[in-house]
TIVO-2410 file (N, C-alpha, C; in nm, 3 decimals):
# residues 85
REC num residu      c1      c2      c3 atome chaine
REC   1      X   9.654   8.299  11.922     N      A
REC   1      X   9.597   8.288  12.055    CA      A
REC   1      X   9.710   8.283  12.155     C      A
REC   2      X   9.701   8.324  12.243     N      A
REC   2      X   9.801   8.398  12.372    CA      A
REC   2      X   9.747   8.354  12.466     C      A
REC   3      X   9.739   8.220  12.601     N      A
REC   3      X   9.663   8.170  12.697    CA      A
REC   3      X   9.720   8.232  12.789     C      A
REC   4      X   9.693   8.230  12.929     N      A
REC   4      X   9.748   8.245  13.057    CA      A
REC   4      X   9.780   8.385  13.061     C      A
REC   5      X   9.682   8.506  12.990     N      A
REC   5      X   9.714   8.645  12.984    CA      A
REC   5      X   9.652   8.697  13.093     C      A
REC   6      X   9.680   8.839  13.150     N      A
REC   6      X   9.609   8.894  13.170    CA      A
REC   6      X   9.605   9.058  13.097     C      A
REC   7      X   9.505   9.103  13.051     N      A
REC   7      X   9.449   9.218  13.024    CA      A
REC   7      X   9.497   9.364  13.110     C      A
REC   8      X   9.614   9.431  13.095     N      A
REC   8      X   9.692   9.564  13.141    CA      A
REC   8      X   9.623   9.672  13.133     C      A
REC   9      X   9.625   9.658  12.957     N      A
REC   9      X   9.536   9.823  12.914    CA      A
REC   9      X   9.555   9.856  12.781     C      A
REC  10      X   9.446   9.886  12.747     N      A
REC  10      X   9.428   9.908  12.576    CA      A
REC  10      X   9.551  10.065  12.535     C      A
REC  11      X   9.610  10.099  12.472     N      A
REC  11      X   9.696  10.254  12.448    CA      A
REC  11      X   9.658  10.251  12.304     C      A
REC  12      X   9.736  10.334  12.281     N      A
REC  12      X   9.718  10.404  12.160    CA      A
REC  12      X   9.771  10.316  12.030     C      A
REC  13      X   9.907  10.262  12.088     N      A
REC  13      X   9.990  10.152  11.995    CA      A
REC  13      X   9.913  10.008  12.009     C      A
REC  14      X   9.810   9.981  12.081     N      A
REC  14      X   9.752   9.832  12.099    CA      A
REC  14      X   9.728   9.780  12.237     C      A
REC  15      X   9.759   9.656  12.231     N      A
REC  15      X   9.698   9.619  12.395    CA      A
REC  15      X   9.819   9.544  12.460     C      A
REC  16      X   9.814   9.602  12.586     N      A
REC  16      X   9.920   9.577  12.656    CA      A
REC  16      X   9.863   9.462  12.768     C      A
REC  17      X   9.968   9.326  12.748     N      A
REC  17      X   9.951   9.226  12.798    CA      A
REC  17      X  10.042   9.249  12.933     C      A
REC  18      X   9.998   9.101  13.011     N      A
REC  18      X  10.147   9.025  13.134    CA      A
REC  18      X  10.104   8.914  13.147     C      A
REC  19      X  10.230   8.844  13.128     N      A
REC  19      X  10.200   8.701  13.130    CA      A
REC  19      X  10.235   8.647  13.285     C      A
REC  20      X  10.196   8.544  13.343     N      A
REC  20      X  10.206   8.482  13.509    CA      A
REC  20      X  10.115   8.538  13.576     C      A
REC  21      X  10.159   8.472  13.717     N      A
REC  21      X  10.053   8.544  13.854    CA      A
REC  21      X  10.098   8.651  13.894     C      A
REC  22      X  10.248   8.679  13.846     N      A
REC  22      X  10.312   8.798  13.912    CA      A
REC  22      X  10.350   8.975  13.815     C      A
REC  23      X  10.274   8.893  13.735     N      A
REC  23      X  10.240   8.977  13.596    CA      A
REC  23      X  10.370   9.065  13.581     C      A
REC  24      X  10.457   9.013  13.566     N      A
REC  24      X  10.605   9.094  13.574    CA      A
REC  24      X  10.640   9.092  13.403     C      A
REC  25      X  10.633   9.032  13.319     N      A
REC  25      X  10.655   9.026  13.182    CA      A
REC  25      X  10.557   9.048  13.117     C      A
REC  26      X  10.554   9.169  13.015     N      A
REC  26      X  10.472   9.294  12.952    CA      A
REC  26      X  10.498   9.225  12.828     C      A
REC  27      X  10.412   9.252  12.767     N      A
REC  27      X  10.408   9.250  12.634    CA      A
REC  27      X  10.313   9.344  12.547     C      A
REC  28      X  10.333   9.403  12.399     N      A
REC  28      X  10.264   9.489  12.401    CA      A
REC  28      X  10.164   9.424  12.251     C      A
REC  29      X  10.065   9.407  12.247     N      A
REC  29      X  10.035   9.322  12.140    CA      A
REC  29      X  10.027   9.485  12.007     C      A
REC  30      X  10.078   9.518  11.932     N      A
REC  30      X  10.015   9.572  11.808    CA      A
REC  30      X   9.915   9.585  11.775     C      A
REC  31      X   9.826   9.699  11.771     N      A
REC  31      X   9.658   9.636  11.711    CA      A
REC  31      X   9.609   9.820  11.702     C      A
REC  32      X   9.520   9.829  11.588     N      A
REC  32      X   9.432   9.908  11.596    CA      A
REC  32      X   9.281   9.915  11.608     C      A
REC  33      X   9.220   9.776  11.630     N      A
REC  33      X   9.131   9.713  11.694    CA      A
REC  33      X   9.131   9.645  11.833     C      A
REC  34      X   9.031   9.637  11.927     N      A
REC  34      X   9.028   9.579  12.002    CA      A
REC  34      X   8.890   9.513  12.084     C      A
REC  35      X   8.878   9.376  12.026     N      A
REC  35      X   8.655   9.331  12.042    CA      A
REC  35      X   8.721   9.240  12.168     C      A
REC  36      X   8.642   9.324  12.260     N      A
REC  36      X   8.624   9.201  12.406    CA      A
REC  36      X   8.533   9.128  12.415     C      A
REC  37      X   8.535   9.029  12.397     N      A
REC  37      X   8.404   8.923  12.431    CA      A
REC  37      X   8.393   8.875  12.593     C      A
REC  38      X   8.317   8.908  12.632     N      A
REC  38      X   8.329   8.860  12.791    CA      A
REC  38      X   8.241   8.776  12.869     C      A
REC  39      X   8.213   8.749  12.912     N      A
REC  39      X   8.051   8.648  13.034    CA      A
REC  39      X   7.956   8.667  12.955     C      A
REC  40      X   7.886   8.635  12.984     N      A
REC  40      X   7.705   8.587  12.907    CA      A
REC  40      X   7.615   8.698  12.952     C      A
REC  41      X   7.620   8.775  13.112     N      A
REC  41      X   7.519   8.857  13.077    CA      A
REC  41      X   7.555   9.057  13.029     C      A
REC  42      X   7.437   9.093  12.993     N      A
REC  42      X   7.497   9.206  12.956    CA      A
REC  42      X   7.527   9.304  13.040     C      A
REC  43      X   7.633   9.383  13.045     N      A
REC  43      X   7.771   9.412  13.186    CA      A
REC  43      X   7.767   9.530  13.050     C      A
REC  44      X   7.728   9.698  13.030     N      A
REC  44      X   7.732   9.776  12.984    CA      A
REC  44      X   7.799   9.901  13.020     C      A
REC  45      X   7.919   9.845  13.181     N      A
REC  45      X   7.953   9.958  13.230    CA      A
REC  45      X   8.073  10.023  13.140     C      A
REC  46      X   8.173   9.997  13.029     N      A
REC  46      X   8.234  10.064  12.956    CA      A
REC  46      X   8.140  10.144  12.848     C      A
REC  47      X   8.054  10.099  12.824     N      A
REC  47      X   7.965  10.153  12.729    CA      A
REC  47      X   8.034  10.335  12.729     C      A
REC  48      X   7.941  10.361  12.796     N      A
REC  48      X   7.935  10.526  12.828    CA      A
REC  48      X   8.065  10.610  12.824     C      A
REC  49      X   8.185  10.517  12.920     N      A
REC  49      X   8.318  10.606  12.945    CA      A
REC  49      X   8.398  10.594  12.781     C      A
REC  50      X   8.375  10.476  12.739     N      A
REC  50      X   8.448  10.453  12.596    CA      A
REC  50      X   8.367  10.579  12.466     C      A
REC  51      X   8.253  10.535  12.484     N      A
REC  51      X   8.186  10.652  12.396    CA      A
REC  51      X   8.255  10.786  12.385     C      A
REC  52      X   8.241  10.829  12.536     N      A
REC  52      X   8.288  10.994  12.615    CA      A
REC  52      X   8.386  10.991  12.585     C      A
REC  53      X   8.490  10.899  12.562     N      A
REC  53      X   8.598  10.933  12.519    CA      A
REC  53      X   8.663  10.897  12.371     C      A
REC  54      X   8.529  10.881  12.260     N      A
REC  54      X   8.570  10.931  12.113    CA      A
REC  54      X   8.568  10.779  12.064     C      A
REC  55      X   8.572  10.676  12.156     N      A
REC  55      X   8.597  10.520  12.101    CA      A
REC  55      X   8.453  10.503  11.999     C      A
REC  56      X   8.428  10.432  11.913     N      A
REC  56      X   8.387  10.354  11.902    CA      A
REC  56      X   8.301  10.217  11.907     C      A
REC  57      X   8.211  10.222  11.961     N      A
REC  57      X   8.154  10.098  12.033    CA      A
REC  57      X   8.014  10.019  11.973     C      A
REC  58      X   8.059   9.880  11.986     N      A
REC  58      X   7.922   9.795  11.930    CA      A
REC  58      X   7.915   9.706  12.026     C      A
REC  59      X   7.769   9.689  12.087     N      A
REC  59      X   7.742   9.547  12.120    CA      A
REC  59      X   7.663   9.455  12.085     C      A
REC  60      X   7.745   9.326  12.056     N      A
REC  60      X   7.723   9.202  12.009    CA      A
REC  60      X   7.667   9.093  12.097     C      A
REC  61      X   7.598   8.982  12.084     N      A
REC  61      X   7.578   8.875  12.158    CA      A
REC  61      X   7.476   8.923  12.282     C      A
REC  62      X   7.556   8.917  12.398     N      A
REC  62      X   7.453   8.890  12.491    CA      A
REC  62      X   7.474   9.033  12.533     C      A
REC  63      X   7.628   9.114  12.503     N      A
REC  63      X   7.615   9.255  12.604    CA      A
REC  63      X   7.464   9.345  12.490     C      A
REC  64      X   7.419   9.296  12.379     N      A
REC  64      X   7.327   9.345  12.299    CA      A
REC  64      X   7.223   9.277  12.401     C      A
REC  65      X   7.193   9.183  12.336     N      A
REC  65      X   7.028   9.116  12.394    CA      A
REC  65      X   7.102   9.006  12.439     C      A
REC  66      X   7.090   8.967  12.572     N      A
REC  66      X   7.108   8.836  12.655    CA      A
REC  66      X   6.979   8.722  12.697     C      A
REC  67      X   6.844   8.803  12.632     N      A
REC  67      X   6.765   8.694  12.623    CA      A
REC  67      X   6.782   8.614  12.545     C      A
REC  68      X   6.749   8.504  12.523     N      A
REC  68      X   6.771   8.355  12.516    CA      A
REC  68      X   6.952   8.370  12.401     C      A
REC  69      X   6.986   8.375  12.490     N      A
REC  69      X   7.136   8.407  12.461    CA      A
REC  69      X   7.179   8.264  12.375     C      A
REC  70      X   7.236   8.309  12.233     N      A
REC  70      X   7.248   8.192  12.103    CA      A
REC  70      X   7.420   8.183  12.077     C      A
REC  71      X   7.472   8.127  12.132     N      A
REC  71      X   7.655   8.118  12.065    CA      A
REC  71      X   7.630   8.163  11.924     C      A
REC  72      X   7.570   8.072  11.837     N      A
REC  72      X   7.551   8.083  11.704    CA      A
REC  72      X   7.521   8.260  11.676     C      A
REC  73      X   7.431   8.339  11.739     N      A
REC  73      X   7.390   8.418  11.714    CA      A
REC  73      X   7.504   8.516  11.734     C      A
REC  74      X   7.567   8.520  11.843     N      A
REC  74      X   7.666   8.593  11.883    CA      A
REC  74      X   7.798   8.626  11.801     C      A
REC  75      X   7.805   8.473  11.730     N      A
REC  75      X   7.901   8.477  11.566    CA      A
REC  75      X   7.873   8.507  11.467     C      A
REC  76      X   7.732   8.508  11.472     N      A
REC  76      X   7.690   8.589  11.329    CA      A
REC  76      X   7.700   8.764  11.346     C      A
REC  77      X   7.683   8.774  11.441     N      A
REC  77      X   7.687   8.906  11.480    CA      A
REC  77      X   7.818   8.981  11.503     C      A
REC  78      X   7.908   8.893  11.514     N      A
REC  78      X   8.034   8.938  11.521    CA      A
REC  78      X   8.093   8.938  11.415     C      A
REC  79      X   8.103   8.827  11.374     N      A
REC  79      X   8.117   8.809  11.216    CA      A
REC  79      X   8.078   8.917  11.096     C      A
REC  80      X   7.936   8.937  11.092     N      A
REC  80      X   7.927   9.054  11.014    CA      A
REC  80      X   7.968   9.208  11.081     C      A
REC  81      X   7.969   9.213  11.181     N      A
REC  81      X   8.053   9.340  11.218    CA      A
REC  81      X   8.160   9.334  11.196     C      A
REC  82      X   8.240   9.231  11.227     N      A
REC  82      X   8.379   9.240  11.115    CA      A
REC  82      X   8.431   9.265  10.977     C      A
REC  83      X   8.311   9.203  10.919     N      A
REC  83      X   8.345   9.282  10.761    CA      A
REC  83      X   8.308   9.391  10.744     C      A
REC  84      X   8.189   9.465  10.795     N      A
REC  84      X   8.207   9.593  10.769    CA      A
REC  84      X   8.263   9.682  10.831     C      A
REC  85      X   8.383   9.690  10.945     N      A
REC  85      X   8.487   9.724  10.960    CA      A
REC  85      X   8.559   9.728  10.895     C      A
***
């Protein structure tokens, strides 16, 4: 876990961090995955452009169904999408 990040931009080699308010120090995290978990209601505007462009995409938790929105549910759901990845 990495606190006080902010989010640059996903590339090809992984996800590119900056740490502070002045976001001057980059970092590039390694990864060929990348699951955003974000706010509680469902916010589907990457949906479409990520698709169009060959990604990959599942939604879990509440960007799936945000009626009676379950933490518990949201980990089970993530959870088993992780293993079958």
């Amino acid at each position: 876990m990495i606190g006080g990040v902010h989010y640059e931009r996903i590339t090809p080699q992984g996800l590119l961090v900056s740490v502070g308010k002045k976001r001057k120090e980059q970092r590039l995290i390694e990864c060929d995955t990348v699951v955003l978990c974000a706010g509680q209601e469902p916010l589907r505007d990457l949906q479409a452009p990520l698709q169009a462009a060959g990604v990959n995409v599942h939604l879990i938790g509440g960007a799936h169904e945000a009626a009676e929105l379950d933490a518990k549910r949201a980990i089970d759901q993530g959870t088993r999408l992780a293993a079958r990845l």
